[in-house]
Biopython code that builds the backbone (N, CA, C, O; Angstrom):
import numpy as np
from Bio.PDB.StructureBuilder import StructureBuilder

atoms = [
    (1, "UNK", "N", (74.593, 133.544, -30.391)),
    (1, "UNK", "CA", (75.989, 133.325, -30.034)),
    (1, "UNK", "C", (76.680, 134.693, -29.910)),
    (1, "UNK", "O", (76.750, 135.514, -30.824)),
    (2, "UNK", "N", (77.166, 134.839, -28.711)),
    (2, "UNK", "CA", (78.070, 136.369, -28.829)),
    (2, "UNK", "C", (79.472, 136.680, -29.523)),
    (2, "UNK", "O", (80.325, 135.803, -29.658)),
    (3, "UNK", "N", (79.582, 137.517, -29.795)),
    (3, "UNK", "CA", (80.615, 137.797, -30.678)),
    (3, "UNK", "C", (81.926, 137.110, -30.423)),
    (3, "UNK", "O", (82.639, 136.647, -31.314)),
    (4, "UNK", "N", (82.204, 137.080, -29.062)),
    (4, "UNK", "CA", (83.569, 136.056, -28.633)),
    (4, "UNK", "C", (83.535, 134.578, -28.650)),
    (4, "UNK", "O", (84.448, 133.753, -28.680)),
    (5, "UNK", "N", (81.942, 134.426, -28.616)),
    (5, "UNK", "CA", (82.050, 132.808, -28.823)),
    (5, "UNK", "C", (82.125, 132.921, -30.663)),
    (5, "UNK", "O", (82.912, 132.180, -31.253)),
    (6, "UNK", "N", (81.595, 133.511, -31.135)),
    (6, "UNK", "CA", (81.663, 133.565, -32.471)),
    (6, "UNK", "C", (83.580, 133.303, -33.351)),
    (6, "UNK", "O", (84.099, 132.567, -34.191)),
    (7, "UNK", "N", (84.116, 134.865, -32.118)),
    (7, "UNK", "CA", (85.420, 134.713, -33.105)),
    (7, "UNK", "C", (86.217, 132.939, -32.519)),
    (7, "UNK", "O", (86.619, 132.123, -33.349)),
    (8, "UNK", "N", (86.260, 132.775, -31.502)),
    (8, "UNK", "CA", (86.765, 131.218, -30.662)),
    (8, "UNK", "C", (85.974, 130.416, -31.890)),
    (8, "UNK", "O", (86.989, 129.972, -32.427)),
    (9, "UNK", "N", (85.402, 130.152, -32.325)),
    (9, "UNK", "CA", (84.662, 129.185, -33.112)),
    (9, "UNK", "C", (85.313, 129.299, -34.131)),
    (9, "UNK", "O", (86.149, 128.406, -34.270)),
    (10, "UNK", "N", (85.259, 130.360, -35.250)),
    (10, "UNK", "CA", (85.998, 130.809, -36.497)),
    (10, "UNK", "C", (87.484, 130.331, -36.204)),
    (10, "UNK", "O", (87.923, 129.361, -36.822)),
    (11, "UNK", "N", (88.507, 131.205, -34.978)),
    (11, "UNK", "CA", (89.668, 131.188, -34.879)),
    (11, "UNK", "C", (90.053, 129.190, -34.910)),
    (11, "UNK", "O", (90.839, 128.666, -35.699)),
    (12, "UNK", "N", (89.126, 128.342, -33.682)),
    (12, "UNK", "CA", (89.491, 126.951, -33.426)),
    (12, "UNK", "C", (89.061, 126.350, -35.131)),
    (12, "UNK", "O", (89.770, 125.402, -35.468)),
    (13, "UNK", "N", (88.376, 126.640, -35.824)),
    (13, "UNK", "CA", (88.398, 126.224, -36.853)),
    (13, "UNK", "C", (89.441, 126.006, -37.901)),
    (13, "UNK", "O", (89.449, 125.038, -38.661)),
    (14, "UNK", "N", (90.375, 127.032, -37.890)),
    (14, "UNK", "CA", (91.712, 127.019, -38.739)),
    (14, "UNK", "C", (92.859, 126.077, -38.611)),
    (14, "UNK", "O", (93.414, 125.789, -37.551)),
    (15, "UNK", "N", (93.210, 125.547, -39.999)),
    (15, "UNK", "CA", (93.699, 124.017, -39.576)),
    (15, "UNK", "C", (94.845, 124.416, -38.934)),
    (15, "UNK", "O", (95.255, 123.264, -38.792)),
    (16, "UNK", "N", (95.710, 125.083, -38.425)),
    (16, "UNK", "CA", (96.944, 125.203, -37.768)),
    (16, "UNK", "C", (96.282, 125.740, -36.544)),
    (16, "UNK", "O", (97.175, 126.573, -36.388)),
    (17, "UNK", "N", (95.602, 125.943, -35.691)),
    (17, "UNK", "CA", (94.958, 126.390, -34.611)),
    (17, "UNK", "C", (95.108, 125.192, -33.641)),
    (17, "UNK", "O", (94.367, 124.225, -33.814)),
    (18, "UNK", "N", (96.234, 125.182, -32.385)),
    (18, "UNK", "CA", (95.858, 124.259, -31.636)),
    (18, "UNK", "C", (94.565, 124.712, -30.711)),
    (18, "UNK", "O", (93.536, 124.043, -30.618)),
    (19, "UNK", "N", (94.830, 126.095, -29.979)),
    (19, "UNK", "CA", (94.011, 126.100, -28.958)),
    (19, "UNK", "C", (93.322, 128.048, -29.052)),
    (19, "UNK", "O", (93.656, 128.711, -30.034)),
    (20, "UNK", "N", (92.620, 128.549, -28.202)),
    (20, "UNK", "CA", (92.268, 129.397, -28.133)),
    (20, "UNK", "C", (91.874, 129.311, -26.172)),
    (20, "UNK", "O", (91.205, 128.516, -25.512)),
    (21, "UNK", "N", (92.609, 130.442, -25.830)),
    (21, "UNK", "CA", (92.107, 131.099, -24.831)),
    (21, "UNK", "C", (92.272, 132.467, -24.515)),
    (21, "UNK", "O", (93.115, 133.273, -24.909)),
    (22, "UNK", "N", (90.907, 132.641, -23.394)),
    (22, "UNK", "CA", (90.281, 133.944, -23.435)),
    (22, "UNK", "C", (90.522, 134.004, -21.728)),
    (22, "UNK", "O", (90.366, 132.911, -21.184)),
    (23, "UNK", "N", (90.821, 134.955, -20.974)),
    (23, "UNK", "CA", (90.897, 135.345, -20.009)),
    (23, "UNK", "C", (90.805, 136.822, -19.777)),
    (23, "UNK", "O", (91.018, 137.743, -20.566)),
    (24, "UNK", "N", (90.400, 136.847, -18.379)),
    (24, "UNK", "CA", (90.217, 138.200, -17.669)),
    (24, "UNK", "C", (90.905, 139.106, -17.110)),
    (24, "UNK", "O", (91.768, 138.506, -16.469)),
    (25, "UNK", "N", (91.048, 140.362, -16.957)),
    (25, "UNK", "CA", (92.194, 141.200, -16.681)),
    (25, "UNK", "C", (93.173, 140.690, -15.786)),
    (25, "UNK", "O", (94.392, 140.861, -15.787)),
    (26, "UNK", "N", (92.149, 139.772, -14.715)),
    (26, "UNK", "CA", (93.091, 138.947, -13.605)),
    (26, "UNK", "C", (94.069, 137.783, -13.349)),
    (26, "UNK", "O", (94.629, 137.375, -12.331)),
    (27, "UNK", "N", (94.073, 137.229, -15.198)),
    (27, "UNK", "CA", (94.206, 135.670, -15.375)),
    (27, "UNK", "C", (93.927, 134.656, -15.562)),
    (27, "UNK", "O", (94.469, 133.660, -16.040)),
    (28, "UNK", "N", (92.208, 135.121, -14.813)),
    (28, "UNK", "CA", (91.346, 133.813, -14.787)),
    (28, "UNK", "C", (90.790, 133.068, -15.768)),
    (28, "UNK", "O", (90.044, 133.880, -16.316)),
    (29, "UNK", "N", (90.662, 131.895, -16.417)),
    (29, "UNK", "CA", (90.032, 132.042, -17.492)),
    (29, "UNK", "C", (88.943, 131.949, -17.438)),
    (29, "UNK", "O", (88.373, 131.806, -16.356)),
    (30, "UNK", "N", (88.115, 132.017, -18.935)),
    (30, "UNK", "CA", (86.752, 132.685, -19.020)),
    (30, "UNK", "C", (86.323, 131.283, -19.859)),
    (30, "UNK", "O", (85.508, 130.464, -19.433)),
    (31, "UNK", "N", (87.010, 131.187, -21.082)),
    (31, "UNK", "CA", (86.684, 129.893, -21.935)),
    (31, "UNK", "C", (88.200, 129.494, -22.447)),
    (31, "UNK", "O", (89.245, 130.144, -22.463)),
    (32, "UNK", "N", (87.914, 128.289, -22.815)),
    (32, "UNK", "CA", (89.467, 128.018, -23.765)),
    (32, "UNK", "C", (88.809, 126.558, -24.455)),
    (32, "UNK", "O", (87.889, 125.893, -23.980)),
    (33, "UNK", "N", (89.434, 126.336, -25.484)),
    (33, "UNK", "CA", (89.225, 124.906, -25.963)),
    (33, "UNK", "C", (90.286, 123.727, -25.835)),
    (33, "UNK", "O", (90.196, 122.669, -26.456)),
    (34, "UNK", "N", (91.352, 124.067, -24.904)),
    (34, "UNK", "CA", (92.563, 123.398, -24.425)),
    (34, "UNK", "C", (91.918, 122.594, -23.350)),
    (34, "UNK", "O", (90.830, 122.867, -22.843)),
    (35, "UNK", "N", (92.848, 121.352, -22.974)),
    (35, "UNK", "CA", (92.279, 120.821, -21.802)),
    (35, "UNK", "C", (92.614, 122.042, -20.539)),
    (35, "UNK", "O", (93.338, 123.008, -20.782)),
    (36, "UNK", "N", (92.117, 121.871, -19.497)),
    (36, "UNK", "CA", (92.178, 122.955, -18.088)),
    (36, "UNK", "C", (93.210, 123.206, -17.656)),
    (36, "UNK", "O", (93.518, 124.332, -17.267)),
    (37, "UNK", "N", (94.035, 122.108, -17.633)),
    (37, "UNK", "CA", (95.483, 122.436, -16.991)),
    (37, "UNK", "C", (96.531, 123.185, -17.772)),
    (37, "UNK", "O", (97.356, 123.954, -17.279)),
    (38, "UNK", "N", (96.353, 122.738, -19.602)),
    (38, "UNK", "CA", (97.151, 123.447, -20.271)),
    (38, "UNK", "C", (96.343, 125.017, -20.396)),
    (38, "UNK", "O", (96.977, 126.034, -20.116)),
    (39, "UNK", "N", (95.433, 125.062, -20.676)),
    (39, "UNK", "CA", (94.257, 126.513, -20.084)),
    (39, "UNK", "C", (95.023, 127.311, -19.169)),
    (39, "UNK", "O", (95.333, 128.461, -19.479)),
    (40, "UNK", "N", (95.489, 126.602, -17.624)),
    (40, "UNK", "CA", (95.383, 127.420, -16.988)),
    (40, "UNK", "C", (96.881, 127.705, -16.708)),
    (40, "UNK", "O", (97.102, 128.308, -15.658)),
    (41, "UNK", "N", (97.821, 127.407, -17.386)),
    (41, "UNK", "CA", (98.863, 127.458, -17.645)),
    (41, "UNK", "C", (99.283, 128.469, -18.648)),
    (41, "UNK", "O", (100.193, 129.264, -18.416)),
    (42, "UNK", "N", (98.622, 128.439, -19.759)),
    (42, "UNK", "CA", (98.461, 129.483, -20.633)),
    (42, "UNK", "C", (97.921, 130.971, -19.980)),
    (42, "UNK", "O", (98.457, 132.055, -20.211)),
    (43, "UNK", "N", (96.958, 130.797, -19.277)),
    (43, "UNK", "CA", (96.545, 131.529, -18.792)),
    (43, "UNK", "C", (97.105, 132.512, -17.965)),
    (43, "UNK", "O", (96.866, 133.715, -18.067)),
    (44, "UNK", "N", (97.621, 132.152, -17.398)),
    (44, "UNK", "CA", (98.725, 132.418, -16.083)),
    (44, "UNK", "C", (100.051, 133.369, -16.742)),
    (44, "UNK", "O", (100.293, 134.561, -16.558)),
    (45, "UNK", "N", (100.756, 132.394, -17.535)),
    (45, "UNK", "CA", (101.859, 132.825, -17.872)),
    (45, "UNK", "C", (102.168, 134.050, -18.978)),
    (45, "UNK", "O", (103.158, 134.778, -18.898)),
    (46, "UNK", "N", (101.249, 134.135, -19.917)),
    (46, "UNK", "CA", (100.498, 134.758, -20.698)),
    (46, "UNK", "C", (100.016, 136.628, -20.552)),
    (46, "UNK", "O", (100.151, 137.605, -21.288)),
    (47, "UNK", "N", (99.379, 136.367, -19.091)),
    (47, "UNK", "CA", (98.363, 137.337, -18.062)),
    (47, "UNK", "C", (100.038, 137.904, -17.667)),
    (47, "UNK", "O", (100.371, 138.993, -18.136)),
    (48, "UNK", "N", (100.614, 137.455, -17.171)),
    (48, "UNK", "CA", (101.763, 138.099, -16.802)),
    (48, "UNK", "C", (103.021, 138.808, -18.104)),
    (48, "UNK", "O", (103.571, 139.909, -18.160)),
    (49, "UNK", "N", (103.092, 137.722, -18.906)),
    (49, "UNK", "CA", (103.935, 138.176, -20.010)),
    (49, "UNK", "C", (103.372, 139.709, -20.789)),
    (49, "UNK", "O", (104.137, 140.584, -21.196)),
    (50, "UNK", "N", (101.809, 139.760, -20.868)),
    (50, "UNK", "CA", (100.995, 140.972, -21.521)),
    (50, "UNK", "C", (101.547, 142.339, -20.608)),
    (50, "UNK", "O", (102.101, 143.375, -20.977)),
    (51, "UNK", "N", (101.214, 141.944, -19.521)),
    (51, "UNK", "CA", (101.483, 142.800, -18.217)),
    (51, "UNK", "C", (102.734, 144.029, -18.177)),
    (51, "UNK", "O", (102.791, 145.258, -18.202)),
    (52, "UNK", "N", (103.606, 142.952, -18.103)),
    (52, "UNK", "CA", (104.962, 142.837, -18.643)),
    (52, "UNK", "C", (105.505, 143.932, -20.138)),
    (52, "UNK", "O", (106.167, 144.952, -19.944)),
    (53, "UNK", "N", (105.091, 143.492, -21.517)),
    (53, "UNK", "CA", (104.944, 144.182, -22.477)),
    (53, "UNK", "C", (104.309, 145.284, -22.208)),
    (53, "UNK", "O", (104.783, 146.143, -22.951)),
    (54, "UNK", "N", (103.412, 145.773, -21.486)),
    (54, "UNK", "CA", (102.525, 146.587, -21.453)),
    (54, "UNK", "C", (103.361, 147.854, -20.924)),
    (54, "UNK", "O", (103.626, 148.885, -21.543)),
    (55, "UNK", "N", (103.677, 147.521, -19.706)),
    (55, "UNK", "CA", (104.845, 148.335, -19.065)),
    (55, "UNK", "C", (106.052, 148.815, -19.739)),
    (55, "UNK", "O", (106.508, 149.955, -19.659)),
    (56, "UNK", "N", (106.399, 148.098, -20.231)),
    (56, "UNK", "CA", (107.602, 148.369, -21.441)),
    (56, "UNK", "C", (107.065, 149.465, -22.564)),
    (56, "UNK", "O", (107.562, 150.591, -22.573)),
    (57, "UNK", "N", (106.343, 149.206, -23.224)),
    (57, "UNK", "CA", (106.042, 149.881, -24.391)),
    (57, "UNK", "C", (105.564, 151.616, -23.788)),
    (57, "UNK", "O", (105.511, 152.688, -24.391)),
    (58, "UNK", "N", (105.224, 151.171, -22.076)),
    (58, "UNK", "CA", (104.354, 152.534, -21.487)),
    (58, "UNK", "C", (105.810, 153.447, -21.060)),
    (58, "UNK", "O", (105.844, 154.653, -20.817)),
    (59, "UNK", "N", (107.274, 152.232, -21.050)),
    (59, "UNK", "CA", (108.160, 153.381, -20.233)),
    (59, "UNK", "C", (108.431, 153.550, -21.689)),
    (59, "UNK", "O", (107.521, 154.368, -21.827)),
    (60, "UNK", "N", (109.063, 153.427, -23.216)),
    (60, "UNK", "CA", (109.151, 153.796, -23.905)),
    (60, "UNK", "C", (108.569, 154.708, -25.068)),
    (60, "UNK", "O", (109.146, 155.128, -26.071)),
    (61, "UNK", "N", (107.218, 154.898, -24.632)),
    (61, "UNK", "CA", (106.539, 156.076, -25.110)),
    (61, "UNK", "C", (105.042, 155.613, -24.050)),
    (61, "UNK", "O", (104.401, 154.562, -24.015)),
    (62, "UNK", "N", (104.877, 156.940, -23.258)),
    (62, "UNK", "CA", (103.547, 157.000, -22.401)),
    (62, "UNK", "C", (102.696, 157.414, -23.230)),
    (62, "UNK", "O", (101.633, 157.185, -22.652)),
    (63, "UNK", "N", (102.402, 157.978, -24.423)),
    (63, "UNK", "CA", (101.504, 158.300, -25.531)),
    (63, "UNK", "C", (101.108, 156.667, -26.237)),
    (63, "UNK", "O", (100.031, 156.458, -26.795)),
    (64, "UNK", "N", (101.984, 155.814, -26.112)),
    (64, "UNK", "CA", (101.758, 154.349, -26.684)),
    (64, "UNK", "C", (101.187, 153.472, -25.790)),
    (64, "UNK", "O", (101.177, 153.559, -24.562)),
    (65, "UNK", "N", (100.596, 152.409, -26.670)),
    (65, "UNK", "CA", (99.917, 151.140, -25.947)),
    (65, "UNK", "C", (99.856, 149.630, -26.620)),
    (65, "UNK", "O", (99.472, 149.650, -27.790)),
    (66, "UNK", "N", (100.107, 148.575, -26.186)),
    (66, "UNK", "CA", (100.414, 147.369, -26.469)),
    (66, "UNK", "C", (98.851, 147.169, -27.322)),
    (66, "UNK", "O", (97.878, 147.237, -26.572)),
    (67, "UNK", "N", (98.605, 146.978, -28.525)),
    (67, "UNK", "CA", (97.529, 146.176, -29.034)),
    (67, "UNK", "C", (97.789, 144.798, -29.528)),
    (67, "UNK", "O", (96.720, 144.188, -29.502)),
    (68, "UNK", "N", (98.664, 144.121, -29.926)),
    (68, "UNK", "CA", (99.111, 142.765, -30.186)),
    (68, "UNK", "C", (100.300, 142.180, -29.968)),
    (68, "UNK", "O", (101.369, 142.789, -30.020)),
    (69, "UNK", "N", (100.164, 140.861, -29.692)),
    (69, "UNK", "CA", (101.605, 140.459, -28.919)),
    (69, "UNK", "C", (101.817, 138.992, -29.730)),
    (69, "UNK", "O", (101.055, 138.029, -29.636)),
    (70, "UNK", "N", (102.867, 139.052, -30.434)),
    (70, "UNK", "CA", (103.170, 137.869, -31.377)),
    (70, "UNK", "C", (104.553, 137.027, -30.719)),
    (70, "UNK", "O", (105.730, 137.382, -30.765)),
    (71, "UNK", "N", (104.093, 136.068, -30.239)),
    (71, "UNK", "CA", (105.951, 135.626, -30.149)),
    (71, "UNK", "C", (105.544, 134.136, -30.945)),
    (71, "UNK", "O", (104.375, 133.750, -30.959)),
    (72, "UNK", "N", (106.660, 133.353, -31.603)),
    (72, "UNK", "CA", (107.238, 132.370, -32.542)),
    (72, "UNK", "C", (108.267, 131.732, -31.937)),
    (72, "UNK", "O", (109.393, 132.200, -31.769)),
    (73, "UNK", "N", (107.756, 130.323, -31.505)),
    (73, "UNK", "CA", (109.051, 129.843, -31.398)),
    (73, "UNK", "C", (109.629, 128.495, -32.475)),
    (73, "UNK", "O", (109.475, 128.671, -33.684)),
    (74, "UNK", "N", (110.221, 127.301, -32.039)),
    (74, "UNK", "CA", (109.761, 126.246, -33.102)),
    (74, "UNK", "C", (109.173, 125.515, -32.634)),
    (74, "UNK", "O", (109.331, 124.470, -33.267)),
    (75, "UNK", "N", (108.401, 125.351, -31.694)),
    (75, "UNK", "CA", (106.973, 124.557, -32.104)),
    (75, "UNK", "C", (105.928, 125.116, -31.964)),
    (75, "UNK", "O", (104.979, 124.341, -31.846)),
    (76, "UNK", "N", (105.518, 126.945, -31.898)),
    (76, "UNK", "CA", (104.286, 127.019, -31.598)),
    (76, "UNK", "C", (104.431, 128.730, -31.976)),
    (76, "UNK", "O", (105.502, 129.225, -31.623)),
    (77, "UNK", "N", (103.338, 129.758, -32.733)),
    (77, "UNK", "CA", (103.209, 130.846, -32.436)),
    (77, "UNK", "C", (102.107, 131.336, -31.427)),
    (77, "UNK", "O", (100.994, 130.817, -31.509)),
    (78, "UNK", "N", (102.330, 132.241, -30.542)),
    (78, "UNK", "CA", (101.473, 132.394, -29.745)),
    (78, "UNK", "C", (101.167, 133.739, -30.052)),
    (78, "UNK", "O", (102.119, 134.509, -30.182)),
    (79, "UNK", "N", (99.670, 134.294, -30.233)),
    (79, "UNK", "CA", (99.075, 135.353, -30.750)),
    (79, "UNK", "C", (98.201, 135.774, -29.561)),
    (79, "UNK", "O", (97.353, 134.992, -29.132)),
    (80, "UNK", "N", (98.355, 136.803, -29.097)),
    (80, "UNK", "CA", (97.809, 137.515, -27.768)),
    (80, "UNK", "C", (97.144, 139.063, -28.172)),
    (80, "UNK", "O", (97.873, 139.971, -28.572)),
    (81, "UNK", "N", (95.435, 139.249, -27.981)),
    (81, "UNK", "CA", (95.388, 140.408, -28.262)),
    (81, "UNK", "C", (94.797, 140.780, -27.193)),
    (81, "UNK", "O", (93.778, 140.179, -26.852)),
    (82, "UNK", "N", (95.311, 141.881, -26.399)),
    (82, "UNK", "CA", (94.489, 142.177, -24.950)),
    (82, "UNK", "C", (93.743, 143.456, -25.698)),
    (82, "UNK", "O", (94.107, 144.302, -26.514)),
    (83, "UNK", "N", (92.318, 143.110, -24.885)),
    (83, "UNK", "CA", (91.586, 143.888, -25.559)),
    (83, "UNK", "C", (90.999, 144.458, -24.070)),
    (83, "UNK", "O", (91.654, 144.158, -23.072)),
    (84, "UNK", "N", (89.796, 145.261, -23.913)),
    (84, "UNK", "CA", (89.965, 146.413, -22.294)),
    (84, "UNK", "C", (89.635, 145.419, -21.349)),
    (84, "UNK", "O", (90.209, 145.340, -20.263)),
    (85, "UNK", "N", (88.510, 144.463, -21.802)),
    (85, "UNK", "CA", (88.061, 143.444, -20.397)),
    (85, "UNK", "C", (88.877, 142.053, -20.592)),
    (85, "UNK", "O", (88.973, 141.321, -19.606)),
    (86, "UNK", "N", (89.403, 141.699, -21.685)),
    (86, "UNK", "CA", (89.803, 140.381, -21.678)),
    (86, "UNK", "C", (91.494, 140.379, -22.405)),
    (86, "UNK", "O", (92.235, 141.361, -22.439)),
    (87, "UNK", "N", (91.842, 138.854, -22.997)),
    (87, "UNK", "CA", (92.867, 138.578, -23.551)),
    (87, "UNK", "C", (92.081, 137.820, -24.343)),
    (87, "UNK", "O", (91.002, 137.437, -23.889)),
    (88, "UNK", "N", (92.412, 137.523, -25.451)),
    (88, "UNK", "CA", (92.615, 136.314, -26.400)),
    (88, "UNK", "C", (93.817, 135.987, -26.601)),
    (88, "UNK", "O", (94.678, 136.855, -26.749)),
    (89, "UNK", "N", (94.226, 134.080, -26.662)),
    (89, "UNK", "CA", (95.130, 134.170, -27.000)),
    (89, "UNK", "C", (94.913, 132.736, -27.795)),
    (89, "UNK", "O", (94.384, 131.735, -27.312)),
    (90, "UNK", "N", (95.326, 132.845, -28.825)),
    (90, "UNK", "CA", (95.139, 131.624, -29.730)),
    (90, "UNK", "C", (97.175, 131.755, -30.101)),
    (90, "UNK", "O", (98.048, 132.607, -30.265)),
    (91, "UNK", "N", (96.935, 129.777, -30.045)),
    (91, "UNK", "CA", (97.893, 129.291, -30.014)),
    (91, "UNK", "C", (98.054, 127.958, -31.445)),
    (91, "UNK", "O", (97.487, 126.869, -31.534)),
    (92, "UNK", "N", (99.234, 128.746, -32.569)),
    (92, "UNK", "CA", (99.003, 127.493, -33.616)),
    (92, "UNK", "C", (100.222, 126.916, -33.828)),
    (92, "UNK", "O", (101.295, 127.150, -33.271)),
    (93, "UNK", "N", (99.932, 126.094, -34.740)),
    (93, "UNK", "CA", (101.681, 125.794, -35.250)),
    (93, "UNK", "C", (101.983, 126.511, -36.412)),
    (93, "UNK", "O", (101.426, 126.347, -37.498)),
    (94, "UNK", "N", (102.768, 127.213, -36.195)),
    (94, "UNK", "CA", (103.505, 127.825, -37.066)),
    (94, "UNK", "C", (103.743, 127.358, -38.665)),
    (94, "UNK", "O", (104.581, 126.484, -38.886)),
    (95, "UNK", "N", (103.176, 127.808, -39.499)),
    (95, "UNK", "CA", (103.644, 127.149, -41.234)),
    (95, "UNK", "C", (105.214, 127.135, -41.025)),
    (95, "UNK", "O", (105.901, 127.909, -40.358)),
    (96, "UNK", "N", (105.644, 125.874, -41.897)),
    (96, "UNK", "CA", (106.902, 126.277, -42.335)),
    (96, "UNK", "C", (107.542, 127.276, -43.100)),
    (96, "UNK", "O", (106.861, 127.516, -44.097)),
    (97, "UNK", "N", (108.841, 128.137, -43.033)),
    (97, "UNK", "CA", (109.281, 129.217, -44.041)),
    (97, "UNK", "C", (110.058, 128.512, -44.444)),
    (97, "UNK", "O", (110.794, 128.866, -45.365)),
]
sb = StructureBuilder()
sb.init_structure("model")
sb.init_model(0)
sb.init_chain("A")
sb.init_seg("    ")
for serial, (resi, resn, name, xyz) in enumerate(atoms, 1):
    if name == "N":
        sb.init_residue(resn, " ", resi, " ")
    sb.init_atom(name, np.array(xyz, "f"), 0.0, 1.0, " ", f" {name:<3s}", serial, name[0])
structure = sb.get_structure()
């Protein structure tokens, strides 16, 4: 099993874990454990939002670079780590504070 199917396995295991997806520099996805449409929805919107951050953090210091992207809302945290060939992005419900 390769290391990304490894962490997707570990990560979908955690009881607040709805989904996990993994995509390519382009958007596309690669794997996810969501049905396809919410996949490729995630996928999409996600691929652009990273994009997005990325640029930002590059006009506010060009010595800096985006390694994790956390947003929280109330029904869902979404955890994004773009890494050089891909994204992960696992999606849970949030514990209560």
């Amino acid at each position: 099993m390769s290391e990304v199917e490894e962490t997707i396995r570990r990560l979908s295991s955690k009881k607040n874990v709805e989904g996990v997806v993994v995509v390519n520099q382009l958007g596309l996805m690669i794997r996810s454990t969501l049905d396809a449409t919410l996949a490729k929805q995630y996928a999409s919107l996600m691929t652009e939002l990273v994009r997005m951050a990325k640029d930002s953090v590059t006009q506010l210091d060009a010595q800096n670079e985006l390694t994790f992207l956390r947003i929280r809302t109330k029904k869902h945290e979404i955890m994004i780590c773009p890494e050089r060939d891909y994204l992960m992005i696992v999606i849970q419900i949030p514990e209560s504070s």
